[in-house]
Each structure stands twice: as C-alpha cells, then as structure tokens.
C-alpha positions as CSV (number, residue, x, y, z in Angstrom):
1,X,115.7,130.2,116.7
2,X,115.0,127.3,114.6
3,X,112.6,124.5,114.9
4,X,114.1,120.7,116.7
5,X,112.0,117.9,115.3
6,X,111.7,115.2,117.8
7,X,110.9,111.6,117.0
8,X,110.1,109.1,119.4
9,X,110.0,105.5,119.0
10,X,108.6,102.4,121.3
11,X,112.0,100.6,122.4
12,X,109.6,97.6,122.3
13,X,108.4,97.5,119.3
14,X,112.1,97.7,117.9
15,X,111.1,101.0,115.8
16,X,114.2,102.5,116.6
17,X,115.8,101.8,113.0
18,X,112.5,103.1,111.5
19,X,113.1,106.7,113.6
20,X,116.7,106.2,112.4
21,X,115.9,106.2,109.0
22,X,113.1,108.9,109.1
23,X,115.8,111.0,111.0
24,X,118.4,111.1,108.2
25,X,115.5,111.7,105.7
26,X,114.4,115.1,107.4
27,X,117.9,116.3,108.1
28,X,119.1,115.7,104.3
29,X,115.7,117.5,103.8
30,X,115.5,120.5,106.2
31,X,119.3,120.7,106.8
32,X,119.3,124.8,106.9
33,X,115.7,125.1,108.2
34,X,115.9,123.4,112.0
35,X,118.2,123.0,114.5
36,X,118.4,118.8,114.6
37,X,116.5,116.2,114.9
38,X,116.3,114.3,118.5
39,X,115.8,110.4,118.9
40,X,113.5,110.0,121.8
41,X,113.0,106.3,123.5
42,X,109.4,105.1,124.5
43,X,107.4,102.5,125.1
44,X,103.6,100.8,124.6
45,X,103.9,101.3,120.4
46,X,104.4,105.2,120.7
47,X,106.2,107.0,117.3
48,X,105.3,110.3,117.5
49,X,107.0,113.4,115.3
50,X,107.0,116.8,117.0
51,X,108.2,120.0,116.1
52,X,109.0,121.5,118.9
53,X,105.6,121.5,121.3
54,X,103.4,120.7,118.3
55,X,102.7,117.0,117.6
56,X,103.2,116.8,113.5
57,X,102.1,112.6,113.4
58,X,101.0,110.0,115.9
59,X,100.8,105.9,115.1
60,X,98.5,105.7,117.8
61,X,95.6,108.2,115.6
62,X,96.3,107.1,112.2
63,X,97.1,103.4,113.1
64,X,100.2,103.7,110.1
65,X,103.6,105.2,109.8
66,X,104.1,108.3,107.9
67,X,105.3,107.5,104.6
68,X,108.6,109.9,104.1
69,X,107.0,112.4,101.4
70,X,103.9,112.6,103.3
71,X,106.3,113.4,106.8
72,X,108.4,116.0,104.7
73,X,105.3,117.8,103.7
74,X,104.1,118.0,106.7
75,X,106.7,119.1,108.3
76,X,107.8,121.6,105.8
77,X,104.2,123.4,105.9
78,X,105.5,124.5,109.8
79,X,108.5,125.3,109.2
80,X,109.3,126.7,105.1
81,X,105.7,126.6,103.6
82,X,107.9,128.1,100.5
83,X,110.7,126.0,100.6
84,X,109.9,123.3,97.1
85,X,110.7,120.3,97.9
86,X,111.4,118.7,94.1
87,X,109.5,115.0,93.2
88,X,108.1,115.4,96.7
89,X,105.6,118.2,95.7
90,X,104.6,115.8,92.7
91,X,101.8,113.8,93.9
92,X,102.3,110.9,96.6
C-alpha cells in the first residue's frame, strides 16, 4: 500500500495556498511512489507534513517553512531512499 502525505495548514494564518503549492510540488515529485496527498485545515499557526502516522516537518519546532528541496528530500528518504531526485540531490 503506498504512503498518503498529509499536509495541514492554519486556516488563520491563510497558509492554505502555501499547502497548495507544496501539494502539487510532492505529487509532480512522488507521482508513482504514494497514494495522494491530503489538505488538512487547522488552526493556532499549525503546518505540519506527515507521512502517514509519522510527522516528516513541523513550523511549530523549526519556527520556518520547509523549503521544497529540503521537504522532497525528506520525504523521499521514507518512502524511495533510491529514487534520484535530479538538481534536488545537488546541494540546497
């Protein structure tokens, strides 16, 4: 069964566009590797990327977003440690 990323997004904060964006970058990315990618309203500054049960980035910890390279790296070290990513595996 493959992996569903989840991102989810404080409704207050307006960060759904953000999510949005980040969305379409991991499914152009990972199109044969996971089963979707889920929007997730919240609120009180959350934006959070799961994969599956395990949290892969929180705002809240690292007080930043996750730059897109940095997100598809992570993400891809779950779920196709072998799968090359191109200019993405060339320095951030």
């Amino acid at each position: 069964m493959k992996p569903e990323i989840t991102i989810i997004y404080c409704t207050q904060c307006k960060w759904l566009l953000r999510a949005g964006w980040m969305a379409q970058e991991l499914l152009q990315t990972f199109e044969t590797e996971i089963a979707g990618v889920k929007l997730q309203p919240g609120t009180g500054g959350i934006y959070e990327v799961w994969i599956d049960a395990e949290q892969v980035f929180s705002f809240k910890t690292s007080r930043r977003f996750p730059q897109p390279k940095e997100l598809k790296r992570l993400i891809r070290d779950i779920i196709a440690p072998e799968k090359d990513l191109g200019h993405n595996d060339r320095g951030i």
